[in-house]
N, C-alpha and C positions, 0 to 999 in steps of 0.2 A: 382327370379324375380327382387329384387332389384339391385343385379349384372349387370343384363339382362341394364336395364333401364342406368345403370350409366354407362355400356358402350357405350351404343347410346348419352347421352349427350356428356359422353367427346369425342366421331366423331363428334359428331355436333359443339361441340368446335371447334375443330381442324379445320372442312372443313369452319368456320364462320371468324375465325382469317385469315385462307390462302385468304379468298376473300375479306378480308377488306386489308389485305397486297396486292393486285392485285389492288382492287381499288385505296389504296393511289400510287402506283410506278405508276399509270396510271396517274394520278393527276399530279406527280412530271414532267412527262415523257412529256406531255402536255401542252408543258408553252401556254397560250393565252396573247395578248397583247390591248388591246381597246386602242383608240385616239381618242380624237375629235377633228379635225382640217378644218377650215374653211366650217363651216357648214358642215361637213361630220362626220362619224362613220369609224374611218378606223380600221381593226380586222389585225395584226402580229398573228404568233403563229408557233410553230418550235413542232416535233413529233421527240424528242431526240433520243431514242432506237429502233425504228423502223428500222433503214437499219442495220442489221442485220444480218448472215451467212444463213438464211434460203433466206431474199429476196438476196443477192446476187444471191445465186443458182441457184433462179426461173430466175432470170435477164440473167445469163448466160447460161442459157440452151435454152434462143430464146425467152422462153414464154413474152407473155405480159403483164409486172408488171403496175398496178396502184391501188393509193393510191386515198380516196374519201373522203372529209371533210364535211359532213354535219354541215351547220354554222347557229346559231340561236340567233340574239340578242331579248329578251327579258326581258318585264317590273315585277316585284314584286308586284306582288297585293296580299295584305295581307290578310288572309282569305278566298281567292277567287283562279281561278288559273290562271297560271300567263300567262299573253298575250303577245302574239308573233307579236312582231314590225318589225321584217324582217328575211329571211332565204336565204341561196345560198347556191348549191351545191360545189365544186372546187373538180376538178378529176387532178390527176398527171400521167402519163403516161411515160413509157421507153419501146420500143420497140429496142431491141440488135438483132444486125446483126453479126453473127458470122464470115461471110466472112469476112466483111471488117472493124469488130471492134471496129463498131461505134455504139453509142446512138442516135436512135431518141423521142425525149423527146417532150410531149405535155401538154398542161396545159387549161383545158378548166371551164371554169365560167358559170354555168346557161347552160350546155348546148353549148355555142358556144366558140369556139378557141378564148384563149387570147394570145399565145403567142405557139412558135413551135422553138425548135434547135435543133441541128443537135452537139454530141460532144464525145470525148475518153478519158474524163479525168470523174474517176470515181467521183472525189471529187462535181463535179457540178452535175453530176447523185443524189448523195447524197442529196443533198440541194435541186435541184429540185423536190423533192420527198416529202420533211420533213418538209420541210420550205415557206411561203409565208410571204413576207410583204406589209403593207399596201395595204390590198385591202380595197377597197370603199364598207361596207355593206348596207348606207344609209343616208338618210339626216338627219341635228337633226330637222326640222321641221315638223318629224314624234316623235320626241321624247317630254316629258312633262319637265319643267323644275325640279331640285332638288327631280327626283323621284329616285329608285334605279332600275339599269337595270342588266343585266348578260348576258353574251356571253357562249355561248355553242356551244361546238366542239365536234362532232365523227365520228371518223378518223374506216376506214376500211382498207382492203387491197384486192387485188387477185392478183394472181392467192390464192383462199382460204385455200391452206396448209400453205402457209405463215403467219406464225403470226406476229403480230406487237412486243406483249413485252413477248415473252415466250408463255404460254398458253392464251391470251388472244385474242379472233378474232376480236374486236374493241375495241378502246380505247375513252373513253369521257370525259372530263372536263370541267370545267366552272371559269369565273373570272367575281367577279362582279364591277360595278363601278357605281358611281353617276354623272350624268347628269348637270353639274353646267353653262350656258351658260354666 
């Protein structure tokens, strides 16, 4: 029995350490970026490992790859739980046309088209997928002065065989920062 039992801890080791090493590369993999600039909250953040050998394949096979950031700046209340000061979706889109070679690439905010190109160079494929900067999350006049806030990002993908960083079918992180007006 004791046998028995010490083999199930050390599994449970094992599968405990693999998901904290998942969590941290998810962490690493995830940079988030906060600004405050001119009365605004602007949220950067780049999904380094995500493009991939698996999402190529899905990309080049026709299907249609998108990536989807669920974005959440939220306040630190201590003891309490913590309240959510604004949220946006952003979806990234690549739809490959095998004819003629090309990427149609779209980028949509909240639901509506922020931006749509048309391109053959995989490198901007890449970046459009991975990468946003400075989008406007919100005003600071929804924010308290000298509180602590935190930004939170997760990132999915489809077509759903496609992982982001290995075994992993979303990835999330967070970066916090203080509010100093």
């Amino acid at each position: 029995m004791t046998r028995k039992l010490s083999f199930y801890l050390a599994v449970g080791a094992v599968f405990a350490s693999l998901a904290t090493g998942v969590a941290l590369r998810a962490e690493e993999s995830l940079r988030i970026r906060p600004l405050v600039r001119d009365d605004t909250v602007l949220v950067s953040f780049e999904l380094a490992d995500a493009y991939n050998d698996e999402v190529r394949e899905a990309i080049s096979s026709g299907l249609r790859t998108t990536f989807t950031y669920d974005v959440e700046l939220r306040m630190h209340v201590a003891g309490w739980v913590d309240r959510t000061v604004a949220t946006s979706v952003v979806s990234t889109s690549d739809q490959f046309d095998n004819l003629t070679r090309r990427h149609s690439l779209t980028r949509t905010i909240d639901g509506r088209i922020a931006e749509a190109v048309i391109t053959e160079d995989d490198l901007v494929v890449r970046k459009w997928l991975t990468t946003l900067t400075q989008m406007p999350l919100c005003q600071t006049t929804k924010l308290d002065a000298s509180r602590d806030y935190y930004v939170r990002i997760s990132a999915r993908a489809k077509p759903h065989g496609a992982s982001l960083l290995g075994w992993a079918a979303a990835v999330t992180a967070t970066t916090k920062f203080t509010f100093i007006p």
